[in-house]
N, C-alpha and C positions, 0 to 999 in steps of 0.2 A: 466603390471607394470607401476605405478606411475614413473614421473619425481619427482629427490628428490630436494628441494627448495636447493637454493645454501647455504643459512640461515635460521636458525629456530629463532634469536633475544631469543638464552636460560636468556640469564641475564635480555633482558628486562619481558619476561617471568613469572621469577623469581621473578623479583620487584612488578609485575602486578598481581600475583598468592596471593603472601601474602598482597598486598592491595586488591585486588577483592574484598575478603572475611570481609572486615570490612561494618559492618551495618554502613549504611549512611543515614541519613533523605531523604526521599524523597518530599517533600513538609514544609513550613514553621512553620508546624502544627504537624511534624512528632518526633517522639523521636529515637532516637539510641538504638539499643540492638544486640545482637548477632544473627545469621543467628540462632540458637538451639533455642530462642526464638517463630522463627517463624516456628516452625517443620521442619528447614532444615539444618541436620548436614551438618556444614564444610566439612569434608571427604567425603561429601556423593556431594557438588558443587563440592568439586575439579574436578570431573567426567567432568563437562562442559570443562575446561580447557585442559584437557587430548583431548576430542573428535575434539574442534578447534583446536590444535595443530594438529592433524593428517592430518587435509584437508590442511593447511600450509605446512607442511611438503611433503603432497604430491602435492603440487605446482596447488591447486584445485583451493586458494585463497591467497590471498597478506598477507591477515591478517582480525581481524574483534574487535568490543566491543560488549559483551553481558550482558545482565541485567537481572536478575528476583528479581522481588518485588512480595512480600506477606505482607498480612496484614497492607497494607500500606507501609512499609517501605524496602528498599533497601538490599537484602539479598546479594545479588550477582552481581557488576559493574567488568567488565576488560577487557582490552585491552592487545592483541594479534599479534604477526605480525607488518608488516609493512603497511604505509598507502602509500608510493610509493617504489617501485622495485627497482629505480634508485638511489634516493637519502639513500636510506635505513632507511627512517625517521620512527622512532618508531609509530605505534600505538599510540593514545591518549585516554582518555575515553570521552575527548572533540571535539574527531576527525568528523567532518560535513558529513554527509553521502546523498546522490541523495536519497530520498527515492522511488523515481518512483509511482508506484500504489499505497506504504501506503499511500500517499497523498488523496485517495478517501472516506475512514472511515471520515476526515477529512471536506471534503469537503460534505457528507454526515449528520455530526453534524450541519454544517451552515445551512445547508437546515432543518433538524428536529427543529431547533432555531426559526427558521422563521414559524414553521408549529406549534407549541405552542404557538408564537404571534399572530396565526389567520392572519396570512399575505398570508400564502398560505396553499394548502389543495395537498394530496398527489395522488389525483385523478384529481388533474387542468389539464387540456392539456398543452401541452408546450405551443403552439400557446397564449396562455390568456396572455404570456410574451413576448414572440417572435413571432409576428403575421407571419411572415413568413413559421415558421410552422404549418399552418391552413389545406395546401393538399395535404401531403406525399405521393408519390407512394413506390409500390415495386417491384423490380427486381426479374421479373421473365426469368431463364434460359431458354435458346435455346441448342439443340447438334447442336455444328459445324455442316457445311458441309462435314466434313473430317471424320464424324464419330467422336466418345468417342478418338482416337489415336491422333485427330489431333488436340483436343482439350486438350490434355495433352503435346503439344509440344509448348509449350509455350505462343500459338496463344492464344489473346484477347479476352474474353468470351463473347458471342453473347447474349442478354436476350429481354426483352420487360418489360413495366413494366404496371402495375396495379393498380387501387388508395388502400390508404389504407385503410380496414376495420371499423378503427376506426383511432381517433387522439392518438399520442404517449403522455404520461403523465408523471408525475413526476414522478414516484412510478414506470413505466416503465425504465426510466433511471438510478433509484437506484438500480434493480435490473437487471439490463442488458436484461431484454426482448422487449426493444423497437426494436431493426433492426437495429439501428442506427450505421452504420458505423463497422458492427459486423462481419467482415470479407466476405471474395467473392466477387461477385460483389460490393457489397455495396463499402466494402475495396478500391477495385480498381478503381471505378469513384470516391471517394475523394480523391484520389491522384494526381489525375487531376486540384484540385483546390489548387492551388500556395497559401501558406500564409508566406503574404509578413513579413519580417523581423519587419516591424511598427505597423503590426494588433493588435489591441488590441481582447476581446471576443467579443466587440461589432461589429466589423469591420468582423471577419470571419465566427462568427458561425449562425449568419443569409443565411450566403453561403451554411451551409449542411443542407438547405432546399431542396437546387437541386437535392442534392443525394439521390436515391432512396436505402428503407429500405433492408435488407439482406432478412426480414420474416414479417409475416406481426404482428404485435404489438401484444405482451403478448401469441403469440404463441411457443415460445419456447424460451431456456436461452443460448444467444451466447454473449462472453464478448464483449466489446464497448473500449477497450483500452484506448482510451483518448477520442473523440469525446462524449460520452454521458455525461461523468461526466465533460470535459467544458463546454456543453450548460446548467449544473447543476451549476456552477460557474457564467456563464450570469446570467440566471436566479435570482441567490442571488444577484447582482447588482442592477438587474430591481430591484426587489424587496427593497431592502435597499437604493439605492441611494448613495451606496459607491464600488466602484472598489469590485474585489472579495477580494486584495492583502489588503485592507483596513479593508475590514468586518473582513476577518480571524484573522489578527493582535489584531483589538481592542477589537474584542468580545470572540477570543477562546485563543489565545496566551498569551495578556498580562496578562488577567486575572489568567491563567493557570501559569503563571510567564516563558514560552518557551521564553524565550530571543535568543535562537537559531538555531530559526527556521521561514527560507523564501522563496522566490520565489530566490532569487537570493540573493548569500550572498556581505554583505561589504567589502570594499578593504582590512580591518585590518581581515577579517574570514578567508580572500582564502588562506593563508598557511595553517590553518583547514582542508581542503578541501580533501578528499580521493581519489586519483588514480583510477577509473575504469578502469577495465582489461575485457579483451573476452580471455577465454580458447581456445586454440588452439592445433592442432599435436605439435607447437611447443612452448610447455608452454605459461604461458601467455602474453598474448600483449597486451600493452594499447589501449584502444578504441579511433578511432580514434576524437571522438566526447566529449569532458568531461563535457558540457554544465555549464558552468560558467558564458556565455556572458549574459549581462541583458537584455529583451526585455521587452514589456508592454505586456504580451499574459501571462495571469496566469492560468494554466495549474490545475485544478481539477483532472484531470486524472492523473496527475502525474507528476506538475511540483517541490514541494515540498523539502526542504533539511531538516536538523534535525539530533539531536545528541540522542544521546539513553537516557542520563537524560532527555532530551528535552519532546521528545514523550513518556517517561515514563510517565511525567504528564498527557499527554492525556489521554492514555489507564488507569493512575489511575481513571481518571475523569470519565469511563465508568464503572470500576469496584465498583464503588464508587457510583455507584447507581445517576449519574449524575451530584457530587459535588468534588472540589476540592481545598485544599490551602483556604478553605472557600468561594468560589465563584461557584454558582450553574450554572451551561449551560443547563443544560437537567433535568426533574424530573426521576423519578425511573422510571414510567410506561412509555415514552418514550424508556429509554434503554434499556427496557424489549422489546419494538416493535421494534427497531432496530437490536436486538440479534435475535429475534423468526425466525422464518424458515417458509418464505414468498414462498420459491420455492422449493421443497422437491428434494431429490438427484431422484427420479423416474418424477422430469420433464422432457420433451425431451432436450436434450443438459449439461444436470448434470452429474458431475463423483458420481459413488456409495460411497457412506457417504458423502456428502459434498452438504449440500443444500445451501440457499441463503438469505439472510436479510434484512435489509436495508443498503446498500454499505460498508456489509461486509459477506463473507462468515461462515457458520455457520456447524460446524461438528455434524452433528447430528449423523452421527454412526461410531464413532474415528474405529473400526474394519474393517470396511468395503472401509473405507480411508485411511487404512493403516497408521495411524496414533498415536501416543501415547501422545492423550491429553484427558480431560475430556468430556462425551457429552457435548453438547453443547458450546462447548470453538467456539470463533468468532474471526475473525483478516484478516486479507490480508498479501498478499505480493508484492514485486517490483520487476520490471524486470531486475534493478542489483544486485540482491539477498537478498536485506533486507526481515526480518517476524517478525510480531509479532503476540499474540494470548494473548485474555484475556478469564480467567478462573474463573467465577463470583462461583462453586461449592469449587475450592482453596481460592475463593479471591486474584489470582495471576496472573502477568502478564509477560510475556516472550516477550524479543526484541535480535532479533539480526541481527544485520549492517554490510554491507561485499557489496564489491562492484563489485564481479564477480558471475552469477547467477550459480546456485549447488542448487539445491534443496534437493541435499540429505543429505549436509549439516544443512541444517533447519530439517530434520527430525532426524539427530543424535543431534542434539542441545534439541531438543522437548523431546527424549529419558533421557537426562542426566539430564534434569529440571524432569522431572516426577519422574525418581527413586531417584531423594533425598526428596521427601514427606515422612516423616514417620508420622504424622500423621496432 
């Protein structure tokens, strides 16, 4: 049995339920019309609302806003729940969400920006930007002396390491096959290197040069949680000659019109700011960490905030064959190599349906990934439970922001967006 939330906010609900459903422009270029419009009956979204209210209810989540846009325009915006526990402060649809990992698609586009200017090439070694990374080893395991038993009792894993095969590349980092930092040993001697409160990307990520790789390069797909896709952030620096927190601003955000999305928000956002929670035996508890504090360490992997209209713009920008609000980032045949499936779910290290992109995951067989979206739909998610997914066969795109991770959440969300397609 679920814990039942002490509150379910029925009246803000209520307000949120018949605002949701109103068609709202989604870009400056967009016109209004009703969700039936775009083949999505009314009755048939409300389904979305019904599904997050039950994980609310069962005290899975505080609360969340979810979006889906079709054919351009805003079918379905609303705000659910609360954004803190305590204060019992309603949900907003302008509520600022951690997006964690979606920040990598993101981080992702900077890089394919630069790789259309002929500034870089997807096959470069890192090392061409960060000479530091010129002679990566890998961490090769040892069995304890204790045997398999005594090497599961907690004791520090013994290994040796190896040079590597080849140089790690960019194209490696996109696609999480470099080693880099990619759990196990790897994982555990970069926690070894202290990054100091002041490091910028410049200052630390020349440091996981030391650390030797999990495997050795392009042999198999193990995620890089945040160290691959920050040295992907370095990288756009060298490359540009503007911070990463600069490039993204002026090249992907303004233009995009995201006025609501950064590395660390201003002092007039952070009552915006959404409550993260850890589920626990005993319902949920706020985490102890809610990362608000500014630093100069711009986090590709996942330092990232943003509101659901926000990164609606982006993910229109993808669906959109690389344009949006009339400002182009990417050509068509880029987003087409971004989406495509660079690492098939039969790589070593892929879950079945769910191959690989360019810094975004690609469902190539929705059956097999037990999932209920289109082939090929593409998107990530974060490790405080935000997902999005674009659907270039719908023309559609799904977000939803929630600050306690449930993945089964995202998958009942995915459900209730799909069966209001009629056609």
């Amino acid at each position: 049995m679920h814990n039942r939330s002490p509150f379910t906010m029925k009246s803000v609900a209520a307000v949120a339920l018949l605002s949701g459903f109103v068609m709202m422009p989604l870009g400056a270029a967009s016109t209004k019309a009703k969700p039936e419009d775009v083949g999505l009956p009314s009755e048939r979204l409300a389904r979305i609302h019904t599904a997050i209210q039950q994980h609310i209810d069962a005290a899975d989540i505080s609360g969340a806003v979810t979006l889906v846009a079709r054919r351009g325009r805003i079918a379905h915006l609303e705000a659910q729940g609360v954004m803190d526990l305590a204060s019992k402060k309603p949900m907003a649809n302008d509520t600022i969400f951690h997006l964690a990992s979606m920040t990598k698609p993101i981080a992702g586009v900077a890089i394919l920006m630069l790789m259309e200017e002929g500034k870089l090439r997807l096959a470069d070694p890192v090392s061409r930007y960060i000479p530091e990374f010129k002679s990566l080893t890998v961490a090769v395991p040892m069995e304890s002396s204790g045997g398999p038993a005594a090497a599961g009792r907690g004791a520090e894993p013994r290994f040796y390491t190896v040079p590597a095969a080849r140089e790690i590349t960019i194209k490696d980092l996109l696609t999480h096959t470099s080693g880099l930092v990619s759990g196990g040993i790897s994982a555990t001697e970069a926690a070894k290197i202290a990054r100091k409160p002041t490091d910028t990307l410049a200052d630390y990520i020349p440091k996981l040069a030391g650390v030797p790789l999990a495997f050795q390069p392009g042999s198999r797909w193990t995620y890089s949680p945040g160290a691959g896709f920050d040295t992907l952030g370095r990288i756009v620096e060298v490359v540009s000659g503007q911070t990463f927190d600069a490039f993204l601003r002026q090249r992907i955000f303004e233009p995009l019109g995201m006025k609501d999305t950064f590395f660390f928000p201003p002092d007039d956002r952070l009552p915006r700011v959404a409550t993260m929670y850890q589920r626990t035996l005993d319902g949920l508890q706020k985490s102890p960490d809610q990362r608000v504090t500014a630093t100069r360490y711009f986090s590709g992997g996942g330092g990232l905030m943003s509101t659901a209209e926000d990164y609606a713009q982006f993910a229109e920008m993808l669906v959109s064959g690389g344009q949006w609000n009339g400002k182009r980032l990417l050509s068509p045949t880029t987003v087409e190599l971004m989406s495509s499936v660079h690492f098939k779910d039969t790589f070593p290290g892929r879950a079945p349906g769910r191959s690989w992109g360019l810094s975004v995951q690609v469902i190539s067989d929705p059956i097999a990934a037990s999932m209920r979206v289109s082939p090929g739909s593409y998107g990530w998610d974060g490790a405080f439970g935000t997902h999005f997914w674009v659907d270039a066969k719908e023309k559609m795109v799904g977000i939803l922001l929630v600050q306690t991770a449930n993945r089964q959440t995202d998958r009942d969300f995915e459900n209730a967006v799909m069966q209001a397609i009629i056609e």
